[in-house]
C-alpha distance (Angstrom), angle and dihedral (degrees) to the residues before:
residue distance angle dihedral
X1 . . .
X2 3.83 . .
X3 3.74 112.7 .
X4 3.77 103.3 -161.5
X5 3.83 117.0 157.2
X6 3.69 145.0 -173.7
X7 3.68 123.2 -109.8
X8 3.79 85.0 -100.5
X9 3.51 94.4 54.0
X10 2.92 108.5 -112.3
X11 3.66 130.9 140.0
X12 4.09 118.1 -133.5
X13 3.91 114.5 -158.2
X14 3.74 119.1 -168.6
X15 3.85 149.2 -157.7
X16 3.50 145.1 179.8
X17 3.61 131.6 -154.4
X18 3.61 104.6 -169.2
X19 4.20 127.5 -168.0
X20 3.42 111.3 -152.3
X21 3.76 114.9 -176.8
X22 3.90 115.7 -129.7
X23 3.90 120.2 -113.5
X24 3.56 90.8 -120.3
X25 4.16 131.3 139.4
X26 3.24 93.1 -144.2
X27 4.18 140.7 36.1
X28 3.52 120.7 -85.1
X29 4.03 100.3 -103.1
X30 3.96 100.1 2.9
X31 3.92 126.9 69.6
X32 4.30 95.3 -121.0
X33 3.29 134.8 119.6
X34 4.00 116.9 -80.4
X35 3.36 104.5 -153.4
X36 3.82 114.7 80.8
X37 4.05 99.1 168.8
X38 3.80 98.7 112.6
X39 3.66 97.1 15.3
X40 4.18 124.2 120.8
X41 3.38 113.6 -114.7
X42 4.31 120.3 -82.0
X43 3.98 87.3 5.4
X44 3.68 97.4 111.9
X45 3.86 101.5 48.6
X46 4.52 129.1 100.2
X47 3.43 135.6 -174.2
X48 3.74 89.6 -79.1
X49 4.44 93.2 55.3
X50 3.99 92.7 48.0
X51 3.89 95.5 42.0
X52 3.66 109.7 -121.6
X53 3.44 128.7 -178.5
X54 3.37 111.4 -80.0
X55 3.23 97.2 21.7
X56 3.75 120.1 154.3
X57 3.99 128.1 -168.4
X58 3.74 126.9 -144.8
X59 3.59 111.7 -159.7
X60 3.88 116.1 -120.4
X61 4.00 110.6 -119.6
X62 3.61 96.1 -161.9
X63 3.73 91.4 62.1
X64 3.68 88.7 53.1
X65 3.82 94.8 52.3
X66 4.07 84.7 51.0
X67 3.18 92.3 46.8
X68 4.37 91.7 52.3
X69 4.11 81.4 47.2
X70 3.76 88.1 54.9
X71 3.45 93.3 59.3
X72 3.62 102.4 53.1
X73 3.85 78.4 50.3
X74 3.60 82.7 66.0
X75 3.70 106.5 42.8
X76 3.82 102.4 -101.6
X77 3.87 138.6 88.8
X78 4.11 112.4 -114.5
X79 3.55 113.5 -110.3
X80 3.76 118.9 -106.7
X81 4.00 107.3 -131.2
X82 3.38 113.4 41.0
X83 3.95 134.5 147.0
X84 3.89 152.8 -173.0
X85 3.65 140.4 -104.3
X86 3.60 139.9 -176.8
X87 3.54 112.1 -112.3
X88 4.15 108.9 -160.8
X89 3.25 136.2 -127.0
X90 4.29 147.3 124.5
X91 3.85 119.2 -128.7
X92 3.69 125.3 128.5
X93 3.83 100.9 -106.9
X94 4.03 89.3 59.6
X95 4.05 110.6 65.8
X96 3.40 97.3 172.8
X97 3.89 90.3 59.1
X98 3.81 96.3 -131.4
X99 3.92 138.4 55.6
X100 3.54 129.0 -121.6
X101 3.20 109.2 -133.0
X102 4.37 147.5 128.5
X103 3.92 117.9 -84.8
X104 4.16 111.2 157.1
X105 3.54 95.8 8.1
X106 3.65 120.8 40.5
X107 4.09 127.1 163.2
X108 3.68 97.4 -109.9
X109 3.89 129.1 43.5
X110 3.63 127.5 175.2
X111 3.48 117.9 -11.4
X112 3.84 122.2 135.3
X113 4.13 135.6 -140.4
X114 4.25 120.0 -139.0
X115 3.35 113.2 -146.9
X116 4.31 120.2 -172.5
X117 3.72 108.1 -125.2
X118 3.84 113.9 176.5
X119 4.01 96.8 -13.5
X120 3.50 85.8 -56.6
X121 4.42 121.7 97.3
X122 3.92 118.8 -135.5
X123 3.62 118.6 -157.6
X124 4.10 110.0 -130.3
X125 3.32 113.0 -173.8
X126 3.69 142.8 -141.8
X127 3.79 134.1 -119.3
X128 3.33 99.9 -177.0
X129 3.80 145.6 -51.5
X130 4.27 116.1 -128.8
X131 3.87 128.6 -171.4
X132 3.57 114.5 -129.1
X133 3.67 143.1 158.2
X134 3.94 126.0 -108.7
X135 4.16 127.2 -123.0
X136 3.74 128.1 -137.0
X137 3.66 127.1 -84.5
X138 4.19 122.6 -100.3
X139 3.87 114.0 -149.2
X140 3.60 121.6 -174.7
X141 3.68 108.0 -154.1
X142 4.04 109.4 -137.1
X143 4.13 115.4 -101.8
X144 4.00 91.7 1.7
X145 3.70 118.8 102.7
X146 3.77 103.4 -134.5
X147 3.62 132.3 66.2
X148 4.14 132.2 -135.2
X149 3.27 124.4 -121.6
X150 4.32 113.8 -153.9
X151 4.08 111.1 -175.3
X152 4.01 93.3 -171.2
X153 3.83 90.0 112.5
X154 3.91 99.1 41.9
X155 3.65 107.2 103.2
X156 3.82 90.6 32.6
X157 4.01 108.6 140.7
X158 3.78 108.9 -117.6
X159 4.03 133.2 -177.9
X160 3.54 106.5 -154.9
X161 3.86 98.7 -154.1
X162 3.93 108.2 -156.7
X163 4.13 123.4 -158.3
X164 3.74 123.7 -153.9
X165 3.99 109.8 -115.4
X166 4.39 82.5 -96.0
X167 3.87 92.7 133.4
X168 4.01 127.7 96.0
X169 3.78 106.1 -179.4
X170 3.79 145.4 30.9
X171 3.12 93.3 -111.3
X172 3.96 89.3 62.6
X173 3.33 94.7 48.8
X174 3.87 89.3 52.9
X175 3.74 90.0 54.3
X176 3.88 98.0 49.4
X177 3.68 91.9 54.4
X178 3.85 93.6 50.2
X179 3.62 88.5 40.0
X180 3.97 93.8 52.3
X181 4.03 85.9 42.5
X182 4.14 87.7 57.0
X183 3.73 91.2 42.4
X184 3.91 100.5 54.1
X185 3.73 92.4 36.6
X186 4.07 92.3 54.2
X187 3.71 87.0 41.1
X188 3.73 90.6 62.7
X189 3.82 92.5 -124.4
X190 3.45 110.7 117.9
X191 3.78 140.4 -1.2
X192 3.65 98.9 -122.1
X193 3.95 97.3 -151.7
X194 3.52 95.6 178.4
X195 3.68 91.3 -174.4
X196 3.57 88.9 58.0
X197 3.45 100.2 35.1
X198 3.40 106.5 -115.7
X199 4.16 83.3 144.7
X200 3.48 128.6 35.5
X201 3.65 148.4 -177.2
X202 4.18 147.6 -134.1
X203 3.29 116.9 -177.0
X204 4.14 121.6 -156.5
X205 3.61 115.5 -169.1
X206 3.45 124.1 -177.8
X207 4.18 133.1 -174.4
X208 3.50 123.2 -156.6
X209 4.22 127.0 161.9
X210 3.93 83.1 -149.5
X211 3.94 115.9 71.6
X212 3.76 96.4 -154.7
X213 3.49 91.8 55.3
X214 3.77 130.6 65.4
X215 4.13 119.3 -139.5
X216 3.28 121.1 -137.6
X217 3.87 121.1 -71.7
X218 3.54 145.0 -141.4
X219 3.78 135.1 -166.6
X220 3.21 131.4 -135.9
X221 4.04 107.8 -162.9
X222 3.75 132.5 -152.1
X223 3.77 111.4 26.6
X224 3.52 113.7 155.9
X225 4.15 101.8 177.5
X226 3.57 127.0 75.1
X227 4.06 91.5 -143.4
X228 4.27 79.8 51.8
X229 3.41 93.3 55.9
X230 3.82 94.3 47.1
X231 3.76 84.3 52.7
X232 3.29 97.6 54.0
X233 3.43 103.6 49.1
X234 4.01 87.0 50.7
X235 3.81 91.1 53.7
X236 3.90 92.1 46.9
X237 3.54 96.1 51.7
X238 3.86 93.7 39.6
X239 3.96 87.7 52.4
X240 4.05 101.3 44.7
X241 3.66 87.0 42.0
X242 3.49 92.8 59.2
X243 4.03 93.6 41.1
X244 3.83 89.3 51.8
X245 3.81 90.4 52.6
X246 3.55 91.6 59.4
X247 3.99 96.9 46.0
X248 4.12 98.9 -101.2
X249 3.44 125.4 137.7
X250 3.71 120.6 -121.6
X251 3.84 108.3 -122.2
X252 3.95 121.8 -132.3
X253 3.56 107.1 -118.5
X254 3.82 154.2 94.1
X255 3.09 135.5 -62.9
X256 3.86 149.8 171.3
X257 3.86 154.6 -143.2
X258 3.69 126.5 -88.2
X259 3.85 101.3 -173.3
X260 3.59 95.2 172.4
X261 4.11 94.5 48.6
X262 3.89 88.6 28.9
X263 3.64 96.3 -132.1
X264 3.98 138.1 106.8
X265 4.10 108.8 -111.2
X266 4.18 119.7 -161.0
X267 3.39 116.6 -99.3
X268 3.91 113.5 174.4
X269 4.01 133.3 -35.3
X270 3.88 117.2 -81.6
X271 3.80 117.1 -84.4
X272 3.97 123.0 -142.0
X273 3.46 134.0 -147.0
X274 3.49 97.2 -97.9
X275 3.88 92.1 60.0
X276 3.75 93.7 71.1
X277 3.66 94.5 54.5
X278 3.87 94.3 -141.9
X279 3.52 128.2 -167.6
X280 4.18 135.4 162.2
X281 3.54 112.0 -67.0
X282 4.21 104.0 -112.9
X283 3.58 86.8 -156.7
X284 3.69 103.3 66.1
X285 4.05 120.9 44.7
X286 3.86 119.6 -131.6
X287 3.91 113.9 -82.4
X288 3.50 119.6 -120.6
X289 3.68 117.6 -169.2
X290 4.21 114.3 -156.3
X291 4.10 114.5 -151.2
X292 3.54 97.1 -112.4
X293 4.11 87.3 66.6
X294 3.39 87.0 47.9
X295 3.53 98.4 52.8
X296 3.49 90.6 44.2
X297 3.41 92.9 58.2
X298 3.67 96.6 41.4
X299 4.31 91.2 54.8
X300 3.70 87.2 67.4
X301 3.56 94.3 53.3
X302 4.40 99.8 126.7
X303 3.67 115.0 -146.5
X304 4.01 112.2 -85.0
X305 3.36 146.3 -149.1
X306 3.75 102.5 -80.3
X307 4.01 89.0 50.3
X308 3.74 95.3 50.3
X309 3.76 100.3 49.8
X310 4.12 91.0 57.8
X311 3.63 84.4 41.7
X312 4.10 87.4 47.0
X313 3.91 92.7 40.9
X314 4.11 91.2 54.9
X315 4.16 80.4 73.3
X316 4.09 85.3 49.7
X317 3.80 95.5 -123.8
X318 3.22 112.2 165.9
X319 3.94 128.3 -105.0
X320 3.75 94.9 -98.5
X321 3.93 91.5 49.1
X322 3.29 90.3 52.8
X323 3.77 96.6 53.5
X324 3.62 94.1 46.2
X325 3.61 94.9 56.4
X326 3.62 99.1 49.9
X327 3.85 89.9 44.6
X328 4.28 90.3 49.7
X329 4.05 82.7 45.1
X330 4.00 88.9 77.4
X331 3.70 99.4 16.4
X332 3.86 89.3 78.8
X333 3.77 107.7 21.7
X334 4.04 90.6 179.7
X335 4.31 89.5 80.2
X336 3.31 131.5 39.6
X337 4.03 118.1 -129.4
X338 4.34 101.5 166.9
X339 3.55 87.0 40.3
X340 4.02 102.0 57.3
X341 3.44 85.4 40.0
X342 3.80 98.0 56.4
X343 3.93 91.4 38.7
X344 4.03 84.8 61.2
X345 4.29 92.0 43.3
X346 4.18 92.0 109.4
X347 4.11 85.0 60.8
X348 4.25 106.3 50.4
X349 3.11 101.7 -177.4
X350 3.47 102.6 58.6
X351 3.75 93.1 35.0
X352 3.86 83.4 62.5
X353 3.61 91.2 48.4
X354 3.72 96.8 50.3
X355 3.89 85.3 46.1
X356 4.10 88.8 54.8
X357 3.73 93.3 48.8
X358 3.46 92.6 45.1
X359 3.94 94.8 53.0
X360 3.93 87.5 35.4
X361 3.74 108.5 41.9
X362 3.53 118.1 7.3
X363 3.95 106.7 40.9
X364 4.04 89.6 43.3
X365 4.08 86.6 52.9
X366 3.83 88.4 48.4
X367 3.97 90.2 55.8
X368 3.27 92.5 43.4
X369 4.07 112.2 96.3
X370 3.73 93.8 -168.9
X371 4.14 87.4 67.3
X372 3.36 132.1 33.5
X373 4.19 126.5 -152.5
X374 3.84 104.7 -123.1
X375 3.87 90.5 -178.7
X376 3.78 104.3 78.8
X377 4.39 102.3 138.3
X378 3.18 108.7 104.4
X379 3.59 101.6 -133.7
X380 3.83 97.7 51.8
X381 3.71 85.7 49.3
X382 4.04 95.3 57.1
X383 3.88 89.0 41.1
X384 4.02 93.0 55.8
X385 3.71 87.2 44.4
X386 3.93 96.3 50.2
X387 3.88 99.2 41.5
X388 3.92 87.4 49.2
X389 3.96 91.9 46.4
X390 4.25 81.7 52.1
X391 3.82 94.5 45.2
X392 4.42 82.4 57.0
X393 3.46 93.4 46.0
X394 3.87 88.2 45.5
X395 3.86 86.6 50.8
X396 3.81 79.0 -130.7
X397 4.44 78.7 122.9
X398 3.24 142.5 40.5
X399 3.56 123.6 -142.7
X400 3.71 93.4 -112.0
X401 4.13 86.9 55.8
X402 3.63 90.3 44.6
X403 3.70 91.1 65.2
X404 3.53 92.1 38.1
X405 3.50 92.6 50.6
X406 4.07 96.4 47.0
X407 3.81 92.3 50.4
X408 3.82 96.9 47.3
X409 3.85 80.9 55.3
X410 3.57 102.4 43.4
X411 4.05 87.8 47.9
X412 3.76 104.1 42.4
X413 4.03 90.8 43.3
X414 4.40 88.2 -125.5
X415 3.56 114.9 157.5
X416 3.89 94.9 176.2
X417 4.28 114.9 -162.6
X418 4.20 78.8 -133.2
X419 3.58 114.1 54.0
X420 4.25 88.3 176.1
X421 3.81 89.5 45.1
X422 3.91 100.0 50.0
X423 4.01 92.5 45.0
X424 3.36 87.8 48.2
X425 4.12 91.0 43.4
X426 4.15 88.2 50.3
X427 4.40 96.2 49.2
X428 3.84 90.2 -103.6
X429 4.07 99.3 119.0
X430 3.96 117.7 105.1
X431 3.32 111.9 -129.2
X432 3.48 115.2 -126.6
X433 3.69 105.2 178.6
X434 3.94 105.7 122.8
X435 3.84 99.2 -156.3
X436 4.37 88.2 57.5
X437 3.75 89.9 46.0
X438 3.63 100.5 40.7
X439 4.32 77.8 54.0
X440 4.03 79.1 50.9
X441 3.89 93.6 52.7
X442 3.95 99.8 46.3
X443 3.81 88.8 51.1
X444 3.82 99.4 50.8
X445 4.42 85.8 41.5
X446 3.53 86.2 55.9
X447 3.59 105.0 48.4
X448 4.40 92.6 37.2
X449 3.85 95.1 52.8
X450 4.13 97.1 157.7
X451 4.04 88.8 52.4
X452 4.10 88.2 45.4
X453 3.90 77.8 51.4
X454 3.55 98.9 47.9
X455 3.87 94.5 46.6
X456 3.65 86.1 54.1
X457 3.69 94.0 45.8
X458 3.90 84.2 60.3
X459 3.61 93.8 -95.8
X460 3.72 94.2 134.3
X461 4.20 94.1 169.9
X462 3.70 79.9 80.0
X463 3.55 95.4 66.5
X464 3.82 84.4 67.0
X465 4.07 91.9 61.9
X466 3.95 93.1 46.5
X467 3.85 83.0 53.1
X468 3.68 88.7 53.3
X469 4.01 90.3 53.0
X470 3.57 98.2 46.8
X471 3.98 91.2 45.9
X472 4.26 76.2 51.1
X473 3.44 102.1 56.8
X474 3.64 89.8 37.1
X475 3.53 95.1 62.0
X476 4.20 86.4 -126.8
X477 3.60 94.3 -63.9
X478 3.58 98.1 111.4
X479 3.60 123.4 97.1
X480 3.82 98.6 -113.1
X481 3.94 93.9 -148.2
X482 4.11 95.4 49.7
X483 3.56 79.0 47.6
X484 4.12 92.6 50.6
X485 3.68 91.7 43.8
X486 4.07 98.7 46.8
X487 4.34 86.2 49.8
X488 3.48 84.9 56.8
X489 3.73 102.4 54.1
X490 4.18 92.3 35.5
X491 3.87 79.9 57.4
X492 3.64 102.7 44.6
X493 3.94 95.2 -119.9
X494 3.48 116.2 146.2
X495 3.71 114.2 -106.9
């Protein structure tokens, strides 16, 4: 176990409880709708969401095959009996008065989630992972003196996803979350619209001076950034750091996020089980899962993050690459980055390449709002990429073309039957012919006389600056090592 500590000595220990909202069509244990993005409020509710009498629910089985592929995504098998209970209690956005939820026997036990931190991977792991159904939402209209009350979301299938208390630093905790974000989007189990909070996060932190001994914790509920979670963690430690240095005690309870002031505020004292009163839900029977629907589930399993950074690192790109790609992987669903990539693994070099311009050129022009990237099939994309990576071997283009040449593509949407023809059509061809180079060279030597000097003087960085000037007055066309190789001999410099 990491032993990092504060100035003060203290020891922070932290867990997540994350709610990650299932990628199902419809609610958890009613037939409705489950997304409730661009819905009007209360149009997406039944019988079932608002708890009549006589009400009845009928357990989704989609969320329960999610919820099996969720905890492959997390390293363990699911466990085959498992069953709900109603977990009490009274607040406007809950009608029926009680949750269904998992106590004692939840889907998903153990398991745990590595994260890389500093080149280095840290094993987090899991407690458990439950199935549960959401509330409502509570708005509180600004200057009026009532609130709303919008039960879209209750009935929405959740898996609350909770961490043991195996991380140290804010920075951890920050990884984890993104790290659990990248594993249930890859898995195919949920969307993970932070912005809509299709995945959300409590943070407990702890401080104790004593490393076998946890401090007391508080949570702070309903985060739903990765940079808020960071945050909070920083505030919580800076704040019970400085209450333990004067002698307080740290209180048990609640609390939540004030973006705006970026700080945690109190909210209400920490409940325990035994103040929701559960018991087994009569209306819906234990679940017993047979192997061959776990098998099922577990052949669809697609490769994940963990897999395709060792797969990523074999082409020694670095950390940041890596990260990048697997982010731009889900980020624009309509091309395929990892894929390409690994379909061009039995050639390195150009699956580095193809990596490079990826990270370098085509993800930046995606991000950018200015441009847009008209090239999105697949199959046009790994034909532009392939004839340019030919042209470069040809030494038909420089790099500098290359680039060119890929975002003029990408941009304008072309997907030209000629790939030589077109580059040659737009100026982006390296000339190769000696005798119009070597006509290049003397020019540039002639009008740079202290770098022709300095070559000759042994200064051979200089070459490197009449390259520059002959690539200048080329326009970029010509091939920069003729060019290198034609300076030396006008100069005299051995080769």
């Amino acid at each position: 176990m990491s032993s990092k500590k504060n100035s003060n000595q203290y020891l922070p220990s932290i867990g997540i409880e994350c709610h990650v909202q299932l990628k199902t069509q419809t609610k958890l244990f009613a037939a409705i709708n489950n997304d409730a993005r661009q819905a009007a409020p209360n149009t997406l509710i039944s019988h079932i969401c608002l708890g009549m009498p006589g009400s009845l629910p009928v357990l989704n089985k989609q969320a329960v095959k999610l919820s099996i592929k969720a905890s492959f995504a997390l390293n363990t098998p699911p466990q085959k009996h498992t069953k709900f209970d109603r977990k009490h209690y009274f607040y406007p956005d809950l009608p029926k008065g009680y949750q269904i939820t998992q106590l004692d026997e939840p889907i998903v036990l153990g398991g745990h989630v590595d994260i890389p931190v500093e080149g280095d991977v840290r094993r987090i792991g899991i407690t458990r992972a439950h199935l549960e159904e959401d509330a409502g939402k509570n708005t509180h209209p600004a200057g009026k003196e009532y609130s709303l009350v919008d039960l879209n979301r209750a009935g929405t299938p959740l898996l609350e996803i909770v961490s043991e208390p195996d991380m140290h630093s804010a920075d951890e905790a920050r990884l984890f979350a993104r790290e659990l974000y990248l594993l249930m989007r890859y898995a195919g189990v949920s969307d993970a619209d932070l912005y809509h909070g299709n995945m959300r996060f409590d943070v407990n932190v702890s401080l104790s001076d004593d490393p076998d001994r946890l401090g007391t914790r508080t949570e702070t509920k309903n985060l739903n950034s990765f940079r808020s979670v960071e945050r909070a963690v920083e505030y919580e430690i800076k704040r019970q750091t400085e209450l333990l240095d004067k002698g307080q005690v740290i209180v048990q309870e609640t609390r939540g996020w004030d973006d705006a002031k970026q700080k945690t505020v109190s909210q209400r004292g920490k409940e325990f089980a035994h103040d929701y009163r559960y018991f087994p839900d009569p209306d819906i029977p234990p679940i017993v899962l047979d192997s061959d629907m776990i098998e099922e589930v577990r052949q669809t399993m697609p490769v994940l993050p963990g897999e395709w950074r060792k797969r990523l690192c074999e082409l020694e790109l670095d950390a940041s690459q890596v990260e990048t790609l697997l982010e731009a992987e889900i980020d624009w669903k309509d091309s395929s980055f990892l894929g390409q990539i690994a379909k061009n693994m039995k050639d390195p070099l150009f699956a580095k390449t193809l990596a490079n311009w990826y990270v370098n050129l085509e993800i930046p022009l995606r991000r950018d709002e200015s441009k847009s990237v008209q090239l999105t099939d697949d199959n046009a994309r790994e034909r532009l990429y392939k004839e340019v990576y030919d042209l470069i071997q040809d030494n038909k283009l420089s790099s500098t073309n290359a680039k060119a040449l890929i975002t003029t593509v990408l941009t304008s949407g072309a997907d030209p039957k000629n790939y030589e023809k077109y580059a040659t059509e737009q100026g982006f061809v390296q000339v190769s012919d000696e005798g119009e180079i070597s006509s290049i060279v003397k020019k540039v030597i002639s009008e740079n006389n202290q770098a022709a000097l300095d070559v000759q003087n042994g200064e051979l960085k200089a070459i490197g600056f009449l390259v520059g000037q002959v690539m200048k007055a080329s326009q970029g066309k010509a091939n920069p090592e003729m060019a290198q190789r034609l300076i030396k001999e006008q100069l005299g410099v051995e080769r």
